[in-house]
N, C-alpha and C positions, 0 to 999 in steps of 0.2 A: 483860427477861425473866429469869426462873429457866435455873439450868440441865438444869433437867425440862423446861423448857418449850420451849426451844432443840431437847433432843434431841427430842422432838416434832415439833417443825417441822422440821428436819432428816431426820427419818426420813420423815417425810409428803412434803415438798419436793422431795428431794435424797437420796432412801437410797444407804444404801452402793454397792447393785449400780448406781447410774447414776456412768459410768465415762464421760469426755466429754475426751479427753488433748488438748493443746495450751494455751499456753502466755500466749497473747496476753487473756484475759478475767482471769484471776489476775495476771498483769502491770501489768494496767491497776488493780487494784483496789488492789493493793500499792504502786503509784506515788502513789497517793490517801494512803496512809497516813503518808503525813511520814517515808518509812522513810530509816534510818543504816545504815551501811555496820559490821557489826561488825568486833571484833578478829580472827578467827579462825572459818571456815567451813569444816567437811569433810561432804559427802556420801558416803552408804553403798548403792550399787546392787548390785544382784544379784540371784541368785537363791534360792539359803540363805547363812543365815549373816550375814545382813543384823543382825537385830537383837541378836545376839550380838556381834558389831563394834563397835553402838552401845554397849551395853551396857560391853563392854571400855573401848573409849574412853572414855564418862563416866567408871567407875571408876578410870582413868590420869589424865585431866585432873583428878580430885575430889582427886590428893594432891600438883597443884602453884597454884600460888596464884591459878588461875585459875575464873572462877565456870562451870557448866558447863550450857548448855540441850539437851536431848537429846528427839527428835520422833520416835516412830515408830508404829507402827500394823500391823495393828490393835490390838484390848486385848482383855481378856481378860475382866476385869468393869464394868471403869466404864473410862470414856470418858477420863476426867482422867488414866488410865495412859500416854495417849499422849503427854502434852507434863511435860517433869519438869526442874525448877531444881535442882541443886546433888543429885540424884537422887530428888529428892521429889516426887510427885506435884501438879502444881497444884492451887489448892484451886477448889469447883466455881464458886462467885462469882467469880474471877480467868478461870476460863475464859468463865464466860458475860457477863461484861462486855467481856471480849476479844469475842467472837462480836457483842456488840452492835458495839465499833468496826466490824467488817467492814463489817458490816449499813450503817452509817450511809455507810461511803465507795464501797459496791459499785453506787450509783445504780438502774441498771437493767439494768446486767450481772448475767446468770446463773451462780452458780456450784454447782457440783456435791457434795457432803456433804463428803470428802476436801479440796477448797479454800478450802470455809469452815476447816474445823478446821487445815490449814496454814498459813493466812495469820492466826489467831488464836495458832498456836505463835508465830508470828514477831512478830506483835505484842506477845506475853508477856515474851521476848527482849527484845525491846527496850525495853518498857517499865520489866524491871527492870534492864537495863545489866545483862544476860550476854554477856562475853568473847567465849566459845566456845560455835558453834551447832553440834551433830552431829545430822544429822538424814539419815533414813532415806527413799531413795525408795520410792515406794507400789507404782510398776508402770512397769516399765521404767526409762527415765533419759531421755533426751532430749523429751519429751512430759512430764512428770511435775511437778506445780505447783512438787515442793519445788526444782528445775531453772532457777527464777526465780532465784536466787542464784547469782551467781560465786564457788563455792566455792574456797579456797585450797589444799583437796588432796580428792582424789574415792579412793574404796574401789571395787570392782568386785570383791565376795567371789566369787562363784561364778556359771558359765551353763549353766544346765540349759529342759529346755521347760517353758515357764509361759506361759499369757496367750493362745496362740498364735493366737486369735484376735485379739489387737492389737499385738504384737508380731512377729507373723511365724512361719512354721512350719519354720525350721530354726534350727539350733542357732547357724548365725553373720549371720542376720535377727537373732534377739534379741540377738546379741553386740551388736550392730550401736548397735540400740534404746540398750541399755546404756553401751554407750561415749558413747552424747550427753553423758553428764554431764563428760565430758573440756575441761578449755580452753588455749587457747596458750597455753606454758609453764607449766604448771599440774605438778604432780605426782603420780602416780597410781601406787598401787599395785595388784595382782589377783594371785589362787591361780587364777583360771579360766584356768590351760596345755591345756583342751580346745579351747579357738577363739584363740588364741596368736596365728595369723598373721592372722588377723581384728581382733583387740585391737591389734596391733601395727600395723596400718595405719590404722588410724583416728586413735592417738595420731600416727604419721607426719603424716597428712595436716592433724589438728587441731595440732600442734605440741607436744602433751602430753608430759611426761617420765614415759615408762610404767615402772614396775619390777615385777617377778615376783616374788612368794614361792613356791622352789621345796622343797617338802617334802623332797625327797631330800640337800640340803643346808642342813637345818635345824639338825642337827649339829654342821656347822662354821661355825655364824653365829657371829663372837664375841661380839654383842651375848644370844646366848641361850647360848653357850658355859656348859656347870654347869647347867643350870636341867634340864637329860633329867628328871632323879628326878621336878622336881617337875611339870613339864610330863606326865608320865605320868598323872597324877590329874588333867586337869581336868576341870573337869562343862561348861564349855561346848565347841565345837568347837575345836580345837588351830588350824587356819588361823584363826579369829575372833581369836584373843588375838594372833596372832604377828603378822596384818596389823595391829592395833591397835598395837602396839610398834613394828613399826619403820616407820610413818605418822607414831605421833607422835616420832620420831626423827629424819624427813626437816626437821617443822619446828621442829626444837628444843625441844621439849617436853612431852618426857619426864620424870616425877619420878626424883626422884636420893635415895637407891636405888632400884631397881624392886620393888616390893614381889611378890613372884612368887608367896609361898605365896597371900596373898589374892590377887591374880588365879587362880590356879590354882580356888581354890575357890567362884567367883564363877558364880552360881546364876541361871535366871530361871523364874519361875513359867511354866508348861508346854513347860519343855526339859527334859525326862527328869525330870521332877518326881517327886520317890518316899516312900512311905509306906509304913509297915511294920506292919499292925493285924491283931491276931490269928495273929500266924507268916505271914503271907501279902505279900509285897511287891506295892502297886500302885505303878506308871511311867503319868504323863501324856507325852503330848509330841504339842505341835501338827503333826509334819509331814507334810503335807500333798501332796508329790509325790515321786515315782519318788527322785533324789537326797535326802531328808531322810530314806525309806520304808530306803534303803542306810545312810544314818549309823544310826540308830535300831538297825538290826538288826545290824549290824558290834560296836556298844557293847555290846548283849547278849550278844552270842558272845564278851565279853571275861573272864563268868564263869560258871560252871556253878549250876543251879539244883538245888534236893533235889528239888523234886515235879515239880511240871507246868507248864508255860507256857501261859497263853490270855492272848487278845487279846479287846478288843472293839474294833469300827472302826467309825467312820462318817465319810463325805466328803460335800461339797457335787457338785452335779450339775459345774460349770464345775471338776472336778479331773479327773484322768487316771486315774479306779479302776482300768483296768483297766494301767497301768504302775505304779501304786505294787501293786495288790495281786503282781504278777508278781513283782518283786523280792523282796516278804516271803512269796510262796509259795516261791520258792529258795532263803532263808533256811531251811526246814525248822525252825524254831522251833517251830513254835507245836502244842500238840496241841490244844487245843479253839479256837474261833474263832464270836464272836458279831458279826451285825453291828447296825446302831442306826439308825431313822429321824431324818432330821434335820429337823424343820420352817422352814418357809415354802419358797415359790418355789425358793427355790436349791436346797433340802434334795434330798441324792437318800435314795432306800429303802436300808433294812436288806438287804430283799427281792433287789433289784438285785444288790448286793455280794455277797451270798449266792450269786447264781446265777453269779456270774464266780467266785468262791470255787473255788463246787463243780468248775468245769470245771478247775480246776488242782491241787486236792487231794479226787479227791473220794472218799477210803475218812479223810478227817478229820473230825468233830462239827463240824458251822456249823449256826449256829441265828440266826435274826433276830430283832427285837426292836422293838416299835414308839418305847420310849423307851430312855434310858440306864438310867432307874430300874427300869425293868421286866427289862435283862439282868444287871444287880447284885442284885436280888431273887433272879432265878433263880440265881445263884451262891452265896449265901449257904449253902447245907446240903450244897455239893458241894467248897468250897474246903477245903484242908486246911494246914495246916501247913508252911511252904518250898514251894508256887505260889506263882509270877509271874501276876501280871495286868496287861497294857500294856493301857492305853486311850489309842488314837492313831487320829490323822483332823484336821480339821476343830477349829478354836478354840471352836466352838460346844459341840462336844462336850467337848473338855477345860475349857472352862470351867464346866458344867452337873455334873463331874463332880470336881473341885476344890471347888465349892459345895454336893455333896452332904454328905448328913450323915454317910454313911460314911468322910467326908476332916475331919471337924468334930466 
């Protein structure tokens, strides 16, 4: 099959939203596949900050001489964004012939959209003899397909509530979740010092050698000793690059020298993504809960605007609207505020958003909008000159708005 036709079957079969965690039917399909044991395994769980990690990492492993496969999810416009050799996108024939392997070894075991497309990364991997696998859990850590691998060192960026209908609804339930990805003697490092003594007995009891990046002594790391200037500029999360550095420092493989400006300046399409058209700056950025809803609007406050700040927003129903909108209504940023219908099942209304809006600012302009196109329409003969325009929510939305033509 094509790889049109895949994601067809896929989306029909097996969509996204069918979420099915445990371990033993991916296990079994991956044991069918003649799998090898690579050189080098790290896993990236958390809660933000996940894919900025990976990201880091590819880019640290791309300038030592090792080849680098990199797995994460979701994407943003095609499908092929999730699984990337040496940082390039796989091509969609490499992916959909992968998808056919699965197919052929998965008999009559069912697997879920997510495990197909994980155990076709891993086959990619390995079929073309890459080194090093960094690859991103999807949703939680201990349940989670990419968790079929005994990873050589595990990432645990941040724990914030996500999921909490499968992961649990407190803050050291998910830690909990998350630390699955931990193994005896294994090496792990995490920035998440909010569930500390949680994280800390889990590696106890698993045997893990847990290590802390603690921000407040980032200063006196000597390994990032000098780099302050450049570390002040970067566009992705400051804990993403610094756990990426000193993880690959634990297994000796780190490039010599660290190339720090290009890390510093290392980008990923809808994390703060920004465009500057007509005197007017638009910001993309996918995040999606309470802690990203904090980073996003912290970054803002770190310059002053000439005109006006608006926002448009839209979330899926399975988000926590009303703890991301709370946060970025205490931010006091924003003077006008649109929000976006999102479609299908998951989608929640503009409408909704609006009406939790209003109760938290409500001498502010909110306006709802059935699509994206239709709140950029309406903007157009009202923006001026130095406004800000963040469009944040929901991948669906920054991507729909990334692909507009006003970004093109």
């Amino acid at each position: 099959m094509t790889l049109a036709d895949w994601e067809q079957r896929l989306n029909t079969l097996t969509p996204p939203t069918d979420i099915r965690l445990g371990l033993e039917r991916v296990k079994a399909v991956w044991q069918r596949l003649d799998q090898h044991r690579p050189r080098t395994v790290i896993t990236v769980a958390g809660t933000n900050g996940k894919g900025s990690t990976v990201e880091a990492l590819g880019f640290l492993l791309g300038h030592t001489e090792s080849t680098v496969g990199q797995y994460t999810s979701p994407h943003l416009h095609h499908i092929t964004e999730r699984i990337r050799v040496s940082g390039v996108p796989v091509k969609s024939a490499v992916l959909a012939d992968a998808l056919d392997q699965v197919e052929s070894a998965r008999g009559d075991i069912d697997l879920t959209y997510f495990e197909y497309l994980t155990l076709a990364a891993f086959w990619i991997f390995q079929d073309q003899n890459v080194d090093c696998w960094v690859c991103e859990i999807g949703l939680g850590g201990r349940l989670d397909a990419v968790n079929i691998l005994d990873a050589d060192l595990a990432i645990i960026t941040s724990i914030g509530m996500d999921h909490q209908e499968y992961l649990g609804d407190t803050l050291d339930a998910i830690a909990r979740e998350k630390a699955g990805v931990m193994r005896p003697n294994q090496c792990v490092w995490t920035a998440a010092d909010n569930v500390r003594e949680t994280l800390d007995a889990c590696a106890t009891a698993i045997g893990a050698h847990l290590n802390w990046l603690d921000a407040s002594q980032r200063d006196m790391d000597p390994l990032i000793d000098g780099q302050s200037d450049v570390l002040k500029r970067t566009r992705l999360p400051l804990d993403s690059l610094t756990l990426a550095v000193r993880a690959l420092e634990s297994l000796d493989r780190l490039p010599n020298p660290i190339p720090w400006q290009a890390l510093a300046a290392l980008e990923m399409p809808g994390r703060l993504t920004s465009r500057l058209i007509s005197g007017v700056q638009w910001i993309c950025d996918v995040g999606h809960n309470p802690e990203a809803a904090s980073y996003v609007a912290d970054q803002l406050q770190l310059t002053t605007v000439p005109g006006r700040r608006l926002l448009i927003m839209g979330l899926l129903k399975d988000k926590s609207a009303t703890a991301v909108i709370d946060v970025l209504a205490v931010s006091q940023l924003f003077d006008q505020i649109l929000t976006v219908d999102l479609p299908g099942p998951r989608g929640q209304s503009g409408a909704d958003l609006k009406r939790i809006w209003k109760t938290r600012l409500p001498k502010t302009p909110i306006e709802s909008f059935a699509t994206l196109s239709d709140a950029i329409t309406a903007l157009e003969h009202r923006l001026q000159s130095g406004d800000q325009v963040l469009v944040f929510g929901s991948f669906l939305l920054v991507a729909d708005a990334l692909t507009h033509d006003k970004f093109n």
